[in-house]
N, C-alpha and C positions, 0 to 999 in steps of 0.2 A: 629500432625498438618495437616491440611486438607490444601496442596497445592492452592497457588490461580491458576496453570497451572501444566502439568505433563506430561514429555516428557516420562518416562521411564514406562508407562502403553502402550501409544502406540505402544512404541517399541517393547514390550513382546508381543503383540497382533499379530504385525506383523514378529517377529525376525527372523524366518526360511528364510522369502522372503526376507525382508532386507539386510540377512548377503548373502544370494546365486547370491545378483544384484550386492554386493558392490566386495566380491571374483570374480564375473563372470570381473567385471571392471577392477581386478588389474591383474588378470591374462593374460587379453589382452595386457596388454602393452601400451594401447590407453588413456590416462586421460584429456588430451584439446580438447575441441569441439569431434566433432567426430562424429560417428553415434547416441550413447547414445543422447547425445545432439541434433542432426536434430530431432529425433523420438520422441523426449521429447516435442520439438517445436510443430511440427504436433500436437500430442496427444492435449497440451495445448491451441492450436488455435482452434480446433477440440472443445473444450470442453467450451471456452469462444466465440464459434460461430464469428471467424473472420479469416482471409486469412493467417495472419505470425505472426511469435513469435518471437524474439531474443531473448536467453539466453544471460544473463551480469550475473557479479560476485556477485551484490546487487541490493537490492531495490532502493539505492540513487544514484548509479550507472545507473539504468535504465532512474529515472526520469531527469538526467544532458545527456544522451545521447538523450534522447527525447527529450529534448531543445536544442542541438543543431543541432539535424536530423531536426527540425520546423525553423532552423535558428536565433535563439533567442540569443543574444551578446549585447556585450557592451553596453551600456544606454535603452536600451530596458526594458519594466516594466510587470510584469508575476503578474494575480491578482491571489491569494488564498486564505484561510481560516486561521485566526487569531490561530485557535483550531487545530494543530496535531505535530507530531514529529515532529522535527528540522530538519530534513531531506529535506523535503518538499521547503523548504525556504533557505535552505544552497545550493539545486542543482540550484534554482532561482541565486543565487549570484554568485555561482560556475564558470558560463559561462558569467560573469559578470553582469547583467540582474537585477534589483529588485524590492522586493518583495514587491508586494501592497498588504497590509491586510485588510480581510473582517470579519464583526464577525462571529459565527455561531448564527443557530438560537437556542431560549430559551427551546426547547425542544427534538427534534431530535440532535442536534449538530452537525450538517451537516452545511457548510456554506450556507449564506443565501443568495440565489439566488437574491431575491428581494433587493439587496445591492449591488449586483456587480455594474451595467451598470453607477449607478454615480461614480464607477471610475476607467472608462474606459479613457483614454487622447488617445494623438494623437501617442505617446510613446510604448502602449499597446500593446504588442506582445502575447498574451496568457492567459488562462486561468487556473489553475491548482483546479478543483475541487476535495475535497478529500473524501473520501467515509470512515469516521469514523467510530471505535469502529466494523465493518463490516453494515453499510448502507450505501446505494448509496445516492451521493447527486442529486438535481431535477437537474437529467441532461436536461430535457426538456426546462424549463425556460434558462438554461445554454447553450445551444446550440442554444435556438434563439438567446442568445444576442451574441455568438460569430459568428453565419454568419451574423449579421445585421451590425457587426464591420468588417468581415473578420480576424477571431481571430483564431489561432489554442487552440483544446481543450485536454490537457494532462489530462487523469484521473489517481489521486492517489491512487491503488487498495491495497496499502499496506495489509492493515489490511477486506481487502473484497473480498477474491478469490473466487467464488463463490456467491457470493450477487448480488441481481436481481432490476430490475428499469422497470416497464412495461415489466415482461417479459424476458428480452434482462438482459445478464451478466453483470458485472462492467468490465470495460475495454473496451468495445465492442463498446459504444456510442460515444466515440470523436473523435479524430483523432489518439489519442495514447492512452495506459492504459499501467500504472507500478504497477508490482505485485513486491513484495518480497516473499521471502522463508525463511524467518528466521525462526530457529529451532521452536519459540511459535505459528509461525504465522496456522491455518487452516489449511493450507496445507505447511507445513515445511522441509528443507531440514536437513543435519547434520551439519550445518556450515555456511555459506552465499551464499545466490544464490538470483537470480533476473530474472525478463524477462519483454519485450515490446512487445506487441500483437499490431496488426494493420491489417486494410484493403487495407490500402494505399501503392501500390507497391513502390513506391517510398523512402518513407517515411523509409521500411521495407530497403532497400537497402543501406538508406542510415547512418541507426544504426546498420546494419552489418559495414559500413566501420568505423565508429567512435568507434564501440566496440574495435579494432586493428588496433588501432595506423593511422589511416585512410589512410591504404594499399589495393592495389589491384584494382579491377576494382570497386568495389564499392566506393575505396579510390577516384579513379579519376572523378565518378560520383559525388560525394559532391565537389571534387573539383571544377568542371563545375557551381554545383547549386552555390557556396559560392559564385563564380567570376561572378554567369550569364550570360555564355557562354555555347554554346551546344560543347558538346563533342563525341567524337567517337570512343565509348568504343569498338566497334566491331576489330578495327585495330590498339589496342592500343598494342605494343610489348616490351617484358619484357626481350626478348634477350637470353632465355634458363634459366633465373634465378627465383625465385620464387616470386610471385606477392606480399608476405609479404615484401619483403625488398625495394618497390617501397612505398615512403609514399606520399601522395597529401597533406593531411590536417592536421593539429592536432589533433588528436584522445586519444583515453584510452587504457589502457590492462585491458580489464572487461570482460571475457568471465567465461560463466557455467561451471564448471567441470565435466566431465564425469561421476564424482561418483554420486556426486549431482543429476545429470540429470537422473541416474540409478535409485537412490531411489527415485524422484518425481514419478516416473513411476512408482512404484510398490504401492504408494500412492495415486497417483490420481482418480485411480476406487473406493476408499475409502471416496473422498471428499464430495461428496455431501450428502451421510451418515452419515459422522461427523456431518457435517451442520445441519441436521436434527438431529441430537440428541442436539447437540446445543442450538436450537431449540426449543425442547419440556423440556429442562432444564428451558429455560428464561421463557417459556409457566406455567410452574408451580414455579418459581422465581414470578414473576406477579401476578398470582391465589394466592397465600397463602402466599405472604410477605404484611403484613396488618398494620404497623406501620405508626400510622402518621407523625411521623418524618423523616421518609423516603421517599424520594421520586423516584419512579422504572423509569426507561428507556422509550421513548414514538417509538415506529416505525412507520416512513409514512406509509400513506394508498397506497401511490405507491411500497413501496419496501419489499422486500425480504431478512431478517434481516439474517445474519450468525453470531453475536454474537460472535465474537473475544473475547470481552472482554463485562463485561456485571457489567453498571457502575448506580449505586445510587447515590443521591444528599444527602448528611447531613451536616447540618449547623456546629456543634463540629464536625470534622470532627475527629480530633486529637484524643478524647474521645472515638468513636466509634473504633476506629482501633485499638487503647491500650485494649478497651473492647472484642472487636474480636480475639485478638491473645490472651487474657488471657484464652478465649474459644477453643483454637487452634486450629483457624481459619483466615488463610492467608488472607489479602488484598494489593490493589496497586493503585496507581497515577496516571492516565493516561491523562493531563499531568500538574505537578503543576505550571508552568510556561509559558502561553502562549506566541506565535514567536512573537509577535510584542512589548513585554517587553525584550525579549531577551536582555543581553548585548552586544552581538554580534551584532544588530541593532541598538544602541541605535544611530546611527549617523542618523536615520530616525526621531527620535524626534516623535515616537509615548509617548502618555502620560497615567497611571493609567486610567481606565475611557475610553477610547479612545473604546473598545470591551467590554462593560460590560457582555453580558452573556458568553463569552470567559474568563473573568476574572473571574466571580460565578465559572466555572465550576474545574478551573483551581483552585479555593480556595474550593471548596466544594463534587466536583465529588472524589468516592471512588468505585472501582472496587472488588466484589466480587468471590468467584471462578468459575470460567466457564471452562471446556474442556470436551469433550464426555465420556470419563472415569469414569468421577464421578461416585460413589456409592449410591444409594437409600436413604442409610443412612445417608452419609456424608450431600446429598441434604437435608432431612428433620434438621437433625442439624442442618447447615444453616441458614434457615428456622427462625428455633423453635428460633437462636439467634439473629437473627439482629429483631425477633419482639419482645423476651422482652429487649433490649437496655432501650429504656426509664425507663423502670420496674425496671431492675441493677442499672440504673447510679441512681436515685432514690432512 
């Protein structure tokens, strides 16, 4: 069976360095935050061309401390894309806050810029564009209508660590960017990790205090920002005791682990190589998948695709995948349920209909195998079988 993802090709690839970062970790003694962890930050900022990083323990994690580092609570309304993980929409609620749906659009599946600003209210705290499948949504369009509103802009980088937009990386363009590290993701950890990248010192200061339980001096900085009072953190005294155990705000226990942080690093000079293989996978995905039934992936003319996941449209959809694993050949769903049919919203009173190309994709989209790994052969296999589909079922 030809995997639709493959962790354990890249492992062997890198196994010597892997196991010599993860031993050098346990041997120190050191496993919360730490050096590993600052260095990793650095590197990471370093590499998505912005000022700070915050390691948290998840991708859903980042995106709930990014909302409430932007001040986003109680009745407050956060617009995003009808089209991604649950995730995205649960950190919206999380912080109490919810979740206005936009569909994506009919062919990139990026949310449709051109749909936000009618529904933006008076309410509107934010913007959560998501940068699907690994392309960045038109942060352009997206970023005039949040300074025309005074809107803060979280970008959802989940699935785009490394994916480009004019240029400039995913995460880089708004006020925040939430990466994940989940083991499939681009760039993956061994377990769960996350991070928020920003330019904004502030911003950076104040999802270190919310990562930990909102202690210490950056605890008492959120604290100032939540009450809108200035404070004065230079003469603030803790009595000889340790600045963890002073809390200001309510906060989380979301911090990276040093293991984690060890292996990103010994992965990261690897990222954008993957990416490019990636890449030249979809490149010849494109070129020689010639089925009229199928219909391939579209990438904007602005962006710089990384190809997470690398998704087809077919009508049977159900038919095709029973046809593909009889050829054994892995596929997957990314995602069959869009967030505004969720039961978990359904007090929103969104209805069937309400997202139609959010709902095609969500009944139709079917992911084939994508990861740098792949074999020549496995690729033309492939290939050779999602173009006689019509031919079999026939």
């Amino acid at each position: 069976m030809i995997p639709l993802m493959n962790l354990t090709r890249q492992y062997q690839n890198l196994e010597h360095k892997l196991d010599q970062a993860a031993l050098q970790v346990l041997h120190s003694g050191k496993y919360i935050l730490g050096e590993e962890v600052a260095e990793f930050e650095r590197e990471f900022a370093v590499y998505c061309g912005v000022k700070y990083a915050v390691g948290v323990g998840n991708g859903t994690d980042a995106l709930v401390i990014a909302l409430l580092a932007a001040g986003v609570g109680q009745g407050d309304e956060v617009i995003t894309c009808a089209m991604s993980f649950f995730a995205t929409a649960e950190a919206i609620a999380a912080v109490g806050a919810v979740p206005v749906f936009v569909d994506c659009t009919r062919d990139t599946y990026v949310i449709d810029a051109h749909m936000i600003e009618q529904k933006v209210t008076e309410r509107t705290k934010a913007i959560i564009p998501v940068h699907l499948y690994g392309q960045c949504a038109d942060m352009e369009k997206i970023n005039e209508i949040a300074k025309r509103h005074h809107l803060y802009v979280i970008e959802d980088c989940a699935q785009a660590a490394g994916a480009e937009y004019n240029g400039k990386r995913a995460g880089s363009m708004g006020n925040m960017g939430c990466v994940s590290f989940f083991p499939t993701k681009n760039l993956g950890c061994a377990g769960d990790g996350g991070i928020i990248i920003t330019s904004d010192e502030e911003l950076y200061n104040l999802c270190q205090a919310y990562r930990v339980h909102g202690s210490g001096v950056n605890g008492f900085l959120a604290y100032g920002k939540q009450k809108g009072i200035q404070v004065d953190v230079e003469h603030i005294d803790f009595h000889g005791n340790l600045p963890k155990y002073f809390n200001f705000v309510i906060g989380h226990n979301s911090r990276l682990d040093a293991l984690q942080a060890a292996l990103l690093r010994v992965k990261l000079p690897y990222l954008d190589g993957w990416n490019r293989k990636r890449s030249e996978i979809a490149g010849y995905y494109q070129k020689e998948i010639s089925n009229p039934a199928v219909q391939k992936p579209v990438c904007g003319a602005e962006s710089t695709h990384i190809y997470y996941v690398y998704v087809l449209e077919v009508e049977d959809r159900d038919s095709f995948r029973t046809y593909m694993e009889e050829n054994e050949i892995s596929t997957g769903v990314y995602f069959p349920v869009p967030l505004h049919l969720q039961k978990a919203f359904e007090e929103l009173e969104y209805q069937p209909g309400d997202m139609p190309h959010a709902e095609y994709l969500a009944e139709h989209g079917v992911a084939i195998p994508m990861f740098p790994e792949l074999e020549e052969e496995e690729i033309k296999k492939i290939v050779k079988c999602v173009n006689l589909w019509n031919d079999e079922r026939n």
